[in-house]
N, C-alpha and C positions, 0 to 999 in steps of 0.2 A: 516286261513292264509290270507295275504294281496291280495288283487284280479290281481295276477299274475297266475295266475291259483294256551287220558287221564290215634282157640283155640292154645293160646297158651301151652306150652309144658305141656300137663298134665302127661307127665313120670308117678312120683305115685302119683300124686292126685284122678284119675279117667279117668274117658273116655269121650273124649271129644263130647260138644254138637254134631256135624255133625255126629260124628260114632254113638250116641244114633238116631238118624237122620235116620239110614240104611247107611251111606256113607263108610262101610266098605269093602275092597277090597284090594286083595291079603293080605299077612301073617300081623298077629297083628304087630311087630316088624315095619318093614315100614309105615306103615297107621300111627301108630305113630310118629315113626320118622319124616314123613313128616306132619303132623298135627304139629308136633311142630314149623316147620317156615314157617307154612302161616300166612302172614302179617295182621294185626288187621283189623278188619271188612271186609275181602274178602269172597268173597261168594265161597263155594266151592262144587261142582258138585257134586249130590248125589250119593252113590254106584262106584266114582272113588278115584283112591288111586295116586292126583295127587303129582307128584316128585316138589313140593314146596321149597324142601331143596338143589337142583339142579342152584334155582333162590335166594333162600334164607336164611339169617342164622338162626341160634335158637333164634333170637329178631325179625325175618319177619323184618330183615332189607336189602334191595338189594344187594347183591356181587356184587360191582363192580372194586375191588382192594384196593389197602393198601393207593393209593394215590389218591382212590376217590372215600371220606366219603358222596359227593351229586354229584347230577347227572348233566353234562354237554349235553344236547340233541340238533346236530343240523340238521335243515332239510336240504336238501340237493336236489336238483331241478334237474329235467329232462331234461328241457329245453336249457341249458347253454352248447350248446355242440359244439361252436364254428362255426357251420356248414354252419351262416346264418352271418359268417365276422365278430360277436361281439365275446367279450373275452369267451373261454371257462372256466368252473369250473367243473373239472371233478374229478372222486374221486380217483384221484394223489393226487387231491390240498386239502384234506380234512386233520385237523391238527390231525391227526391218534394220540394215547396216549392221547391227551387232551380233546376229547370228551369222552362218555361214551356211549352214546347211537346216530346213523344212522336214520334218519327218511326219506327215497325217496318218492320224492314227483314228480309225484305223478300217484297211481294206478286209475281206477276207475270202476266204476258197467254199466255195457254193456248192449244189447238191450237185455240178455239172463236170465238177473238178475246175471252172474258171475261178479267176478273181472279181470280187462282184464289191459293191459299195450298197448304202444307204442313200434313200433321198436327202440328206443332211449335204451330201457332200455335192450331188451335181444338179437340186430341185427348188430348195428352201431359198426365201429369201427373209433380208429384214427389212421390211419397209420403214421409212422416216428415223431409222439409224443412221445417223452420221458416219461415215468411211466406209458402212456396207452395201455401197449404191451397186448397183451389178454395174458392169463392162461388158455393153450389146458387143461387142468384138466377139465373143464367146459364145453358142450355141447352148451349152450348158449353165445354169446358176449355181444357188448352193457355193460351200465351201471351195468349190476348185476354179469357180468363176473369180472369185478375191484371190484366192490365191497368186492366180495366172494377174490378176489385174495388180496384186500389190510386188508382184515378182520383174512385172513390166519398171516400174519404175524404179526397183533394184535389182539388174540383172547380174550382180555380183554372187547373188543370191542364189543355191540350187534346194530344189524340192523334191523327194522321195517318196514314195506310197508305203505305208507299212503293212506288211501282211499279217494279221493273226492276232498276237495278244493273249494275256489269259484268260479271256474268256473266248477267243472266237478261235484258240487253236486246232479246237476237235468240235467247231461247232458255227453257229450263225445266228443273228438276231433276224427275226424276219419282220416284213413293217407294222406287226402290232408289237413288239417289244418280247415276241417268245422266242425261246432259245431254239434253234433247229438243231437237233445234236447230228448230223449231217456225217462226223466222220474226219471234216478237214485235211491239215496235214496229214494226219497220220492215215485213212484211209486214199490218202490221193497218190500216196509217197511207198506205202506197204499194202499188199495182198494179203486176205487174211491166211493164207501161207505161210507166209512170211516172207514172199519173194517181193522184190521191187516191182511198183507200179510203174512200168516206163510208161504208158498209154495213159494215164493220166495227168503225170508227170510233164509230158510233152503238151496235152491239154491245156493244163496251167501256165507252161511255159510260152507256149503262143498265146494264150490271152494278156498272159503280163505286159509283152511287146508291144501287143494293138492297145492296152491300156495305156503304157506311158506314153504311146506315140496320140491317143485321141486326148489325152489329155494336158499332156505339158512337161509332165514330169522328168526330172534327169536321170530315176533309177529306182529301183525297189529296194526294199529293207523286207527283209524276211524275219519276222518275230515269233517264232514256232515254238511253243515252251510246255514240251522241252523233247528231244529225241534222245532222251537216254535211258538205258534202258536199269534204269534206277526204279523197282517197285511206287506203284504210290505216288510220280511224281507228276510235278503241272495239277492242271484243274480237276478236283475229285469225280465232277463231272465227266471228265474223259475216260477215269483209269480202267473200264469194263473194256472199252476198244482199246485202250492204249498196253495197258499190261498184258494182254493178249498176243502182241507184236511188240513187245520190248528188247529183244533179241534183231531185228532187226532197221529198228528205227533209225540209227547210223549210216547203216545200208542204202534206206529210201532218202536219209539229208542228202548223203554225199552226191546221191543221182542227181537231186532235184538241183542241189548248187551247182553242177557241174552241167545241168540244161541248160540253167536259165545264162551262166555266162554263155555259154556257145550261142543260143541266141541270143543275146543282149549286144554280142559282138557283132554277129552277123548282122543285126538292124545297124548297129553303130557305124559299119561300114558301107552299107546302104544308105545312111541318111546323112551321113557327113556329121552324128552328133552324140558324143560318148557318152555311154548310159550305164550310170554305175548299179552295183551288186552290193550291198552289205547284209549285217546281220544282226539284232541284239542278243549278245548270248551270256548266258548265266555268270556269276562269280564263286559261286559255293563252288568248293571242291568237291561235296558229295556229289552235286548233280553231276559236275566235270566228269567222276570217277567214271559213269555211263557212258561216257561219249567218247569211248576210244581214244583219238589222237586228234581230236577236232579236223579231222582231214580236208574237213571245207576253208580253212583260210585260205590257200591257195587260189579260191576262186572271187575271194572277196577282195575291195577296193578298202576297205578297213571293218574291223569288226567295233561295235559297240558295248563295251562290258557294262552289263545290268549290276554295279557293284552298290546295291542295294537292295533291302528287302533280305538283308544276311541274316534281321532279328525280327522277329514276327511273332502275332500272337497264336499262330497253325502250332506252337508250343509253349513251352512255360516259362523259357530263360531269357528273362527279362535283362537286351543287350542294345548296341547302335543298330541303326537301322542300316549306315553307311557307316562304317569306321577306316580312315584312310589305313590303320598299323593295327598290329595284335597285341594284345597287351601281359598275355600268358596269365589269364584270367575269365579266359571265356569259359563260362559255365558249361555250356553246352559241348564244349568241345571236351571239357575237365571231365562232364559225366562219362564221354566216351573215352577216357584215356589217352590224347592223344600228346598230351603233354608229357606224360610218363612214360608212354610206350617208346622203346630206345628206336624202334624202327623210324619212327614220323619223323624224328629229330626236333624235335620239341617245336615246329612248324603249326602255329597256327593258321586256319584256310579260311578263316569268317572276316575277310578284311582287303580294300581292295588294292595292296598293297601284294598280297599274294598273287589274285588276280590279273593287275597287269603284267606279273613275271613268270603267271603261267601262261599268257597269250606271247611274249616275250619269248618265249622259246619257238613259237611259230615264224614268227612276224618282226617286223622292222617296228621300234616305236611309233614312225611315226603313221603304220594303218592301223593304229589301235588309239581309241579312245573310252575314256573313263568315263562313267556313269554317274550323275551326281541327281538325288533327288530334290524337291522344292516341296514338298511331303514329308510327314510325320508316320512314324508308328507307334503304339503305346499298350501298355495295359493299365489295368486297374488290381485296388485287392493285393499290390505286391508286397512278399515278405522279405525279409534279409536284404542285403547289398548293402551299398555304399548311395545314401540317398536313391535306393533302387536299382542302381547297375549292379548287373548281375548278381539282381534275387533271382525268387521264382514268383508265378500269378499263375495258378490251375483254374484251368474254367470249370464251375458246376458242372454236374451230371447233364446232359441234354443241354448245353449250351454250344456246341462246338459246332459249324459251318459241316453242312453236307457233305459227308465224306470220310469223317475226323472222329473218334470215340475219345480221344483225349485234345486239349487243346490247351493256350492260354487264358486268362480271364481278359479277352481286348474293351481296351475300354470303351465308354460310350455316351452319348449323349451330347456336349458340348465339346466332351475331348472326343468326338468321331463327327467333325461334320462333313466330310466326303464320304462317309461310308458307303457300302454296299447294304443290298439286300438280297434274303434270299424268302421267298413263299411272300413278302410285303410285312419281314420282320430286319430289323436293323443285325449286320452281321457288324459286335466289337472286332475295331482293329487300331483306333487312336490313329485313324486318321486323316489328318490335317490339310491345308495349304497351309504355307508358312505363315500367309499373312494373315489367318487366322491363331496361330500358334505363338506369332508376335504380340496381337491383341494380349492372349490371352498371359504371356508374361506380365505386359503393363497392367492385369485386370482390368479387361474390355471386355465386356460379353460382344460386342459390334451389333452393329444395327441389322444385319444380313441375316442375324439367327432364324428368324420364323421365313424367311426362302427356304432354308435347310431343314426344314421339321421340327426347330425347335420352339419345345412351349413349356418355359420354366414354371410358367403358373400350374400347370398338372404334373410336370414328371419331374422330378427332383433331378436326375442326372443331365438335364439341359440345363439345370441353374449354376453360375459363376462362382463356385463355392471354395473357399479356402486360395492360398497363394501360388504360385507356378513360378518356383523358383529354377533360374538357369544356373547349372551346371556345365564345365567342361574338364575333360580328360585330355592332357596335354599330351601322354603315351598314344592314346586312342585316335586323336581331332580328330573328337567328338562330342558335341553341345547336347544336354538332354533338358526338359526340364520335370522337376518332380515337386508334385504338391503333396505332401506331409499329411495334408490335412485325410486327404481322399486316396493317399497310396497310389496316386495315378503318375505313372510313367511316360513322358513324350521323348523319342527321340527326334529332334530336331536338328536343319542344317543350317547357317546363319554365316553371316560375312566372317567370320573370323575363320571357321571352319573351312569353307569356300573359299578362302585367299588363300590357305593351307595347299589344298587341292590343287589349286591353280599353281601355286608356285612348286607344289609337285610336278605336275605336268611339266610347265616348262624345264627344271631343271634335269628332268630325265628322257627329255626330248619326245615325250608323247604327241601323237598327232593332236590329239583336242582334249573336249570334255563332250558329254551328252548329256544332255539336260532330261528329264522325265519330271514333271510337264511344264510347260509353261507358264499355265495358267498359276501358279502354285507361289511366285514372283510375287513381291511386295513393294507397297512404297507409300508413305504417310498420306493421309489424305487430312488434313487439317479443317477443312469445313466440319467433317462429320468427326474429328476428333478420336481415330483410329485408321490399320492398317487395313491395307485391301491391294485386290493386285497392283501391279507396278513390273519393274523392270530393275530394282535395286539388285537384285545379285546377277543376273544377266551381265547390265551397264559394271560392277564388278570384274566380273569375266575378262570381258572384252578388252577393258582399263588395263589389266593383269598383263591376257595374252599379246594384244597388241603391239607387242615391247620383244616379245620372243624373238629367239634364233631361229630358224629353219627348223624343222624337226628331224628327228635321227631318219633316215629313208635307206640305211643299210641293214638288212638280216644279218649278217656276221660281224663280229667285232674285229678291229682291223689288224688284232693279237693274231686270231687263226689265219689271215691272210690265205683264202679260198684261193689257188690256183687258178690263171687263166683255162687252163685246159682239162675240159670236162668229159668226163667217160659215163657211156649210157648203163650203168649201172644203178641197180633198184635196188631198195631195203623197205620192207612192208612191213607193217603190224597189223598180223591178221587173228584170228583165235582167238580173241575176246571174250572168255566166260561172261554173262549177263550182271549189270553192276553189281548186284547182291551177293556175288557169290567172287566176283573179279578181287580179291585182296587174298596175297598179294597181287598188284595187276602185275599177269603174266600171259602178255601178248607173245605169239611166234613171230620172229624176226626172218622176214623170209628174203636170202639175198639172192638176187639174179645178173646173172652177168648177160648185160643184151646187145654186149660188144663181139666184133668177127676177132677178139683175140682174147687168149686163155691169161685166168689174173691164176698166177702161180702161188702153191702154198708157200704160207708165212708170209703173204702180202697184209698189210695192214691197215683198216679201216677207223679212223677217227669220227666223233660227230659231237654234237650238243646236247644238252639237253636241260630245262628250266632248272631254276633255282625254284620253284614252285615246289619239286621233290626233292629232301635230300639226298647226301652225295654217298648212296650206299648203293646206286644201282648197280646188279650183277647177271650171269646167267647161271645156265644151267644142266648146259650142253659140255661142261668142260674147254669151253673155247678160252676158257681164263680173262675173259672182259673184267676191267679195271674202269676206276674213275683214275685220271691222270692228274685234273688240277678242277678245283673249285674257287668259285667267285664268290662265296658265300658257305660258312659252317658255322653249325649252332642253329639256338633257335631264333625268331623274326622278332622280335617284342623290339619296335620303334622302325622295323624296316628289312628287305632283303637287303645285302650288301653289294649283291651285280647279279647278273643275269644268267650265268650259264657255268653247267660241269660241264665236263671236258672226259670222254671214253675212248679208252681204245680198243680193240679185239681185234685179236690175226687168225687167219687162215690158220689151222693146224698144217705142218708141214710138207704132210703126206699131202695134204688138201686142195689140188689144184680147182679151178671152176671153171669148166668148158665154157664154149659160147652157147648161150642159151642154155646152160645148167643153173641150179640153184643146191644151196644148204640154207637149211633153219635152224636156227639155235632159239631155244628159250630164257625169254630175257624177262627181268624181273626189277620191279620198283615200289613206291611205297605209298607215295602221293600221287597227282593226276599231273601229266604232263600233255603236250599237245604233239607227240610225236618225238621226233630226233630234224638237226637241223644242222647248219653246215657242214658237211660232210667231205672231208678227205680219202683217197685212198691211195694208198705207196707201195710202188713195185720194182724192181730193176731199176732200182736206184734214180727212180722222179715218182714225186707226186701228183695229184690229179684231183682236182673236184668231181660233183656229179652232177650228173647231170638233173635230178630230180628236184634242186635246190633251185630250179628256176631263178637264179643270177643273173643280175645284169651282168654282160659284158662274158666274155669269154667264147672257146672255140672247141668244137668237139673233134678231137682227131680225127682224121681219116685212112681208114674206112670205117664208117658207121652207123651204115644201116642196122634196124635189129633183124637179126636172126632168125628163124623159124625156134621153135620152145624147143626141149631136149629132144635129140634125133632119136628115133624109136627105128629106123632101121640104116644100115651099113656100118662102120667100123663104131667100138664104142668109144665114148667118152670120157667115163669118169674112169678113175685110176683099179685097177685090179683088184681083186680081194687079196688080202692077206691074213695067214691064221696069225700071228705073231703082233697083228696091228690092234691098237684100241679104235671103237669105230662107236660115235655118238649120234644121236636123235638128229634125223637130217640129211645124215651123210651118205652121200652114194660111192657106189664100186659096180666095176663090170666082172663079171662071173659068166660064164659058161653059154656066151652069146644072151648075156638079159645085163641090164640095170637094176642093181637092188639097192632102195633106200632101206636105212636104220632107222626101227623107231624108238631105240632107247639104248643107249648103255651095253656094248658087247664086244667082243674076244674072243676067237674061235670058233666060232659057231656059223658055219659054211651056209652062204645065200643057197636057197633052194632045199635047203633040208630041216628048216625051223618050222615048216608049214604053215596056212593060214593065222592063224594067230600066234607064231611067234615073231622074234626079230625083227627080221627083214621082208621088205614088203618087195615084190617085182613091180618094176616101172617099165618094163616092155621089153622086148626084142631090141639088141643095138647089133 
């Protein structure tokens, strides 16, 4: 969020992968029933019998009414509660019917490791506010008392708790308004070791449960910003604890997401009532580059791409704040090279057009939704560009937000009326609600300015000075405006831009949009003769999506035609040098065979992988992986052109894989992907999916239990040494009663006599 404080119906075909799994629980009849609409590739709890079909239909497409085929999600803030003289936005004002989904923003992780709230959310009331009368039904007031009261009367409607934020990710507001830097995610989730917190973890994980269950909620949204281990990143404030454990911050997500579904299941199947998991997670590819393979989508009901906040004034390249396309003119990305550099493929990653086809390699369209903000960002002082797109604005010496030695100049005054503060001084950042940002096109100073601090009679930079011309970039859809007079840059988001988006969405079969915030929403107010909130782009939305098809709710495109029959075999990306240093990223591909039957060399492995990197992936182990076919070359300026390259790599011949044997090969790319994803493998003349691809629908051969890990005693497994053989990083042989892996590159050179630090490493007695 912006720094104001994510087996199909095997009826008679067989039984599905997870129930062969052990995931069977209570009578056949349901465990089927509800296997039949869990959504493609969700990972589902073992030995529970979760009510899937409660949340969803027999396509694992989400229920959310006849008149909304995707999902309208908007957050909805804490903060806006009138109490402190500026306008409230309370959940009266929410456009009840036209969203889909509540996201309260926001909860966060306390000095106990639980999730803990503000009296804003379950104390406060508004007396003699009309629509904020509380509902005695409720035990609690405050924001979750309307909520539940205005949820009553739209039960179409589901509500989320958010966790974190960027201010509360490594941190807490306590009730006089001081920061507790407490530690958050990142100390609940990591040891200062750098090992995983599972005892805290599990902490949080059970308070989450008894939270959504005392209070109403259908699920948690986790907004942790950011677990990557990218130097420097998320709130300045954190970076002493954070860059401390940035090496393992992946580590502690993937726990914490893979808790909280396990129990989020478990209550669901307890209470007869599905309780979804999501996430908001960044769009920059830098941060992406930190984060592995996003390993957590598997545990989320959809993820929420934050594809905003890509231009900010934390620097000087004055760009869209949201740009749906790249236009191969980002400054930012120009200074670094990445247009020229032959390896990026002249891929722009500041745009969310990247974004949802790097989640696209994870994910089915339709558990991903796009981020759209109802907010401004800007600077002042810009020089160069085209009426300001892509100059630059340096902030003076000692101007720059805690944390920061260089910055933007963000602008301020009239062009900053949500700002932040930091010490009880205004931090520039240009930014807006819209419907302040609308005024200020028409030249309106509005009646609301001295709520907001502003007093044009003393400070010049709250007075309405000079024009606020709107611009738009047809390459970019994206709306700015820039006043000439004052070099002030606003990026802005606006119905033209926003019906763009939307008709994005629908035509690429995306699950929704996300709103960030709502309060931000305009609509003319003719008494007072200016804009102010409303529901104008919302009601937008709604108009847009209401009209959709279904959304795409397959992982694989129906070109690779994934095989019904799926082998328990695994392919890992583990070895992740820390983001700073990860370029190329060059993960270990660790493949395990966890089948009772030997996949023989020259067996062949296929899989996916985004359009988000281009189509130059390779390795480096000599296994000769190839890209086969691409849905997309060149660079992005107006759009990806499809979703996914196409790889293959074979066993070397010699190269059989026991059961419960592995080889690694080191594989190598250029931009950030989210993994690899439909995945084939062909042997003895059939093919096979796998089983990790979490598919609906299909059947794991039998016999298929896994295995015990590579035998460490009785006859061996892997194939003989040979002097005459070439033998790569990975690769085992048995020699003279032991197991020796290759750690690099070798040819004659006999396991057991390279000593500790040569070649071959001994993996045990076989």
């Amino acid at each position: 969020m912006k720094p104001s404080r994510l087996h199909a119906a095997l009826a008679a075909c067989g039984t599905s992968l997870l129930l062969i799994a052990g995931a069977l629980a209570g009578t056949a009849t349901a465990a089927t029933d509800n296997a039949a609409c869990r959504p493609d590739g969700l990972y589902q709890t073992p030995g529970v019998d979760v009510p899937y079909c409660l949340n969803y239909d027999e396509d694992g497409r989400e229920k959310m009414g006849a008149d909304h085929p995707r999902r309208i999600i908007g957050y909805f803030t804490s903060w806006r509660t009138g109490k402190n003289g500026q306008p409230a936005y309370l959940a009266s004002n929410i456009p009840w019917g036209k969203v889909t989904h509540i996201n309260y923003a926001f909860a966060h992780v306390d000095g106990s490791n639980k999730i803990a709230v503000d009296d804003t959310a379950t104390g406060m009331e508004w007396p003699g506010v009309a629509g904020a009368e509380m509902d005695p039904a409720y035990s609690y007031k405050g924001h979750f008392n309307l909520l539940n009261k205005y949820k009553k009367q739209n039960p179409g409607t589901k509500t989320l708790v958010s966790v974190g934020g960027w201010a509360e990710t490594g941190g807490y507001f306590d009730a006089t308004g001081k920061r507790v830097a407490s530690g958050g995610f990142y100390s609940m989730t990591t040891n200062a070791d750098g090992s995983v917190n599972q005892a805290g973890i599990g902490t949080f994980a059970d308070s989450v449960v008894a939270f959504v269950r005392a209070y109403g909620f259908n699920g948690v949204d986790i907004d942790y910003e950011y677990p990557t281990s990218m130097k420097d990143a998320g709130n300045p404030l954190d970076w002493t604890l954070a860059n401390a454990r940035r090496s393992s911050l992946m580590k502690g997500y993937a726990a914490l997401m893979k808790t909280l579904r396990q129990k989020l299941d478990t209550a669901a199947a307890a209470d007869g009532k599905y309780y979804m998991l999501t996430v908001a997670a960044p769009a920059s590819g830098y941060l992406l580059r930190g984060m592995e393979t996003f390993q957590v989508t598997q545990y989320l009901d959809y993820v929420n791409i934050m594809s905003y906040d890509l231009h900010g004034a934390w620097n000087e390249f004055v760009g869209p704040n949201a740009a749906l396309y790249d236009d191969g003119k980002d400054a930012e990305l120009a200074k670094w090279g990445v247009y020229t550099a032959a390896q990026y493929g002249g891929l722009g990653y500041l745009n969310t057009d990247w974004a949802y086809h790097y989640f696209r390699g994870a994910m089915p369209a339709g558990r991903i939704n796009v981020g759209v903000p109802y907010y401004t960002r800007g600077w002042k002082n810009v020089n160069g560009g085209v009426n300001g797109l892509w100059g630059t604005s340096n902030g003076p010496s000692g101007s720059c937000p805690q944390g920061l030695t260089t910055c933007g100049d963000g602008a301020r005054g009239i062009d900053n009326l949500w700002h932040d503060e930091e010490n009880g001084k205004e931090v520039g950042a240009g930014s807006n609600p819209m419907w302040h940002a609308m005024n200020l096109a028409k030249g309106i100073a509005g009646s609301y300015g001295p709520a907001y601090g502003l007093d044009p009679a003393n400070d010049p930079e709250d007075r309405l000075t000079g024009a606020y011309t709107r611009n738009y970039n047809t390459t970019l859809t994206a709306p700015w405006l820039w006043n000439a007079t004052k070099k002030v840059f606003l990026s802005t988001e606006d119905d033209q831009s926003l019906g763009a988006k939307a008709d994005y969405v629908k035509n690429q079969g995306i699950g929704g949009v996300m709103i960030w915030e709502l309060a931000g929403d305009y609509a003319w107010d003719a008494a007072k003769g200016e804009y102010f909130m409303g529901q104008t782009l919302t009601s937008l939305l709604y108009d847009k999506l209401r009209t959709a098809t279904p959304y795409g709710a397959a992982k694989a495109k129906a070109k690779v035609a994934v095989p019904a029959e799926k082998l328990d075999v695994t392919i890992e990306a583990t070895g992740f040098p820390a983001g700073d240093s990860n370029y190329p990223i060059n993960p270990k591909l660790v493949i395990t065979n966890r089948t009772q039957t030997a996949i023989p060399g020259g067996a062949e492995f296929q899989w996916d992988y985004a359009t988000s990197a281009p189509n130059n992936a390779k390795d480096q182990s000599g296994f000769g992986l190839r890209v086969i076919s691409s849905e997309h070359t060149g660079n992005n300026i107006g759009g990806l052109k499809g979703d996914f390259h196409r790889v293959s790599v074979k066993l070397p011949t010699w190269q059989s894989l026991a059961p419960g044997a592995s080889v690694t090969l080191d594989y190598v790319y250029y931009l950030p992907v989210p993994g690899q994803a439909n995945y084939t493998l062909t042997f003895g003349g059939r093919t096979y999916g796998l089983a990790q691809d979490l598919a609906r629908g299909g059947v794991t051969p039998s016999p298929s239990p896994t295995p015990t890990v590579t035998p460490t005693g009785g006859a061996c497994t892997a194939p003989a040494w040979s002097a005459t053989a070439v033998y790569t990083g990975g690769q085992r042989v048995s020699h003279k009663g032991h197991t020796w892996e290759a750690k690099w590159w070798t040819q004659g050179q006999e396991p057991g006599t390279t000593g500790e630090w040569g070649v071959w490493k001994d993996a045990g007695a076989c």
